[in-house]
C-alpha positions, 0 to 999 in steps of 0.5 A: 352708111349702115342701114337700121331696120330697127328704127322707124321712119320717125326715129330717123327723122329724130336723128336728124332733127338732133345733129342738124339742131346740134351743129346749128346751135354750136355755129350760133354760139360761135358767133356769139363768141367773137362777139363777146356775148359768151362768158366762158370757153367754148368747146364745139362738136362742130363735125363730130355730132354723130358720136354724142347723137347716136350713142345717147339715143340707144339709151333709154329714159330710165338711163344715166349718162355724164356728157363732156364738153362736146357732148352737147348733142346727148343733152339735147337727145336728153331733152334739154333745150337750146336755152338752156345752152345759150342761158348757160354759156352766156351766165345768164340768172336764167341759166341751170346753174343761174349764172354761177359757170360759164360752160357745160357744167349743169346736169338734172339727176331727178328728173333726166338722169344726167351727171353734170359734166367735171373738168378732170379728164377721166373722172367721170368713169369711176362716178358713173360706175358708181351710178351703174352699180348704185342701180344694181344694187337697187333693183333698177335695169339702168345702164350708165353712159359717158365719154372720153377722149383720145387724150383723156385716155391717157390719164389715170383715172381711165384706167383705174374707173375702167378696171374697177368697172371691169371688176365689178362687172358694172352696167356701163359704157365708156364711149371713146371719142377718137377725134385725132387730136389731144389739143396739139397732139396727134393720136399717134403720140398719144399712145403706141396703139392703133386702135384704143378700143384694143386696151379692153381686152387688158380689163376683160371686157368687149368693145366695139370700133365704129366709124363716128361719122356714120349716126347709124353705125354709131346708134347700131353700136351703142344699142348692141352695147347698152342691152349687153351691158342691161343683161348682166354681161359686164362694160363695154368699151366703144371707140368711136372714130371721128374729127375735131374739125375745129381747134381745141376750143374757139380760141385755138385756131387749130394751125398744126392740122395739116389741111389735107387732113381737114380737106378728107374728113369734109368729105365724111361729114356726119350730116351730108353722109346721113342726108344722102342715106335718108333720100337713098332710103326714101325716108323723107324729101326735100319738103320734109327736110324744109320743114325740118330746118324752119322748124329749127330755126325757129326754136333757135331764133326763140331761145336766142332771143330769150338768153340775150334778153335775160339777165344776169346774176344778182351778186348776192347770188355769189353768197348763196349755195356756197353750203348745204343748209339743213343737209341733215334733215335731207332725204335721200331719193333712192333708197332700199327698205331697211329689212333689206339692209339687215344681214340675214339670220344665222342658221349655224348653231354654235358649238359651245356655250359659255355659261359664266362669261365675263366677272360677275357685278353684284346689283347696286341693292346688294353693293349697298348691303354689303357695303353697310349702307342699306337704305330705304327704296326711294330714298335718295343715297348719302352724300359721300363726304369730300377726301380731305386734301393732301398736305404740299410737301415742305421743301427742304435744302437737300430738294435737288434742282429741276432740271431736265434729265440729260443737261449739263452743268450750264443748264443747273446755273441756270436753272439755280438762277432762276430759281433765285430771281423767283424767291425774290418774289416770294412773301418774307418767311422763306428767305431765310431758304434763299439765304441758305441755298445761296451757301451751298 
């Protein structure tokens, strides 16, 4: 494993603290799962904690980052708390979203800096360029973070966000988390490529490969990326390589993954492999561990306790948030001042002038005068007097038919007959036109 210098002893330690948090809470919500007590899917990390851990502890707090489903380790890294997982999974009223979803969908954007997470694979890469640029643009050092999978990279939105990130050279860090499966299909039918971190060089930009189990590695990776992409260099495109070693979600048993091959990524577990790095490195000891461990299980058995007993949403709750009430008179957090917005002074002279542009529009006093109707100041105008009214024109017996331009002769009887049925109507004096025209 990588050694870090960088880091302090208690830095370490944190690492720890959140992958061990991390695969303890997610085993806890599987359990939970089978006994119904989960609302939604449930989509584990179980195996792959290093990659969310160690990329989201290279940011700082000023930072934004978007998680996916298994990216619940970079919420805990961002200072959201085990009940707010559970709350959130069994749609308690207690919940970020207050019982309206069942999975990870819920982020903090005023006080953690975190996008919540969407269901559309590859979508998150345009919006948190967007959230880069949009910190550029306001003078901030920030740096935007989210991740894709293996098989999210396969959609458009990948490669559109990725290029137009490129292009604008937006402070920005796609975490590619290589875990071998897109669900049932393997990495070597999901693209003709070795190494995904290989399309960067297509868009122009650097990318790092890691070995995803290896938190020290991953942490190394991910700071060297975030203070490239903080001092103006561009994004970066970081493949992490790793294993989904549960199904898709906790409905997938996962039976089309060779067991040889669950059988070798037991060995690289993330947690064991940085375990035996901090006794190698004399970093802590097993009373240290110890109390480490309790102190998990008791902020578990606590927030556990608090989602189970909590309750669920009112059902009027359903009616509420569905529209923005007052959205106009809202005012938005980030903002530049105004002078800023101004384009600056012309300082080109222009070549000519033009004296007597446009018709000239005498005033409305000399409109008056000229008109004969000069009039007092003050004095309100004369009414002008209403047009007298057209007289309607006499119908006469050479008055053709109205029948659209371009019909034949069925169209004119019909018309003809028509208009015979509607004289029937008519008020005595004009039958005598009824006669006439029936001669014809």
């Amino acid at each position: 494993m990588q050694a870090n210098a960088k880091l302090t002893r208690e830095q370490h330690l944190d690492l720890y603290y959140f992958m061990q948090l991390n695969r303890q809470l997610e085993e806890r919500m599987v359990r939970l799962f089978r006994q119904n007590k989960i609302v939604g899917g449930l989509y584990a990390s179980l195996g792959q904690e290093a990659v969310s851990i160690g990329t989201a502890y290279a940011l700082e707090p000023r930072d934004w980052l978007a998680p996916m489903i298994r990216n619940i380790g970079a919420l805990l890294v961002k200072g959201f708390k085990p009940r707010d997982i559970f709350t959130q999974h069994m749609a308690r009223y207690t919940a970020p979203t207050q019982g309206k979803d069942g999975t990870s969908h819920f982020g903090d954007l005023k006080v953690r800096h975190v996008v919540s997470p969407i269901s559309m694979l590859g979508d998150l890469i345009p919006v948190m360029t967007g959230v880069a640029m949009a910190g550029r643009y306001l003078g901030q050092k920030i740096v935007a973070m989210t991740w894709i999978g293996d098989g999210g990279s396969s959609t458009g939105a990948f490669h559109e966000g990725l290029n137009f990130a490129a292009t604008q050279r937006a402070p920005f860090v796609l975490v590619l988390e290589n875990n071998q499966w897109a669900y049932s299909t393997p990495v070597a039918q999901q693209a003709p490529l070795k190494n995904f971190a290989d399309r960067a060089l297509a868009y122009g930009i650097a990318s790092h490969i890691v070995d995803g189990n290896d938190v020290m590695a991953v942490y190394a990776a991910a700071k060297s990326a975030v203070e490239q992409c903080r001092a103006g260099r561009g994004p970066v495109l970081l493949e992490a390589k790793t294993m989904r070693m549960r199904g898709h979600a906790q409905h997938d048993p996962a039976e089309y993954v060779p067991q040889a091959m669950f059988d070798y990524w037991k060995t690289q577990d993330p947690i064991a492999r940085y375990e035996a790095y901090l006794t190698e490195h004399k970093l802590w000891d097993a009373a240290k561990k110890s109390e480490i461990d309790a102190r998990i299980e008791r902020e578990l058995d606590v927030d556990q306790k608090f989602a189970e007993e909590s309750p669920m949403p009112p059902p009027e709750l359903a009616e509420q948030g569905v529209y923005c009430d007052g959205c106009h008179t809202v005012e938005a957090d980030w903002r530049r001042p105004k002078q800023e917005l101004l384009p600056p002074a012309s300082s080109v002279e222009p070549v000519w002038k033009v004296t007597d542009f446009g018709a000239f529009v005498p005033s409305a006093p000399a409109a008056i005068a000229a008109a004969g109707r000069a009039e007092k100041p003050g004095a309100k105008p004369a009414p002008t007097p209403l047009a007298e009214p057209e007289a309607a024109p006499e119908l006469t017996e050479e008055q053709p038919l109205r029948v659209p331009f371009g019909r034949g002769p069925k169209d004119r009887a019909f018309e003809r007959e028509r208009l015979e049925k509607q004289e029937k109507h008519r008020k005595p004096f004009v039958k005598h036109r009824r006669d006439k025209r029936g001669k014809h």
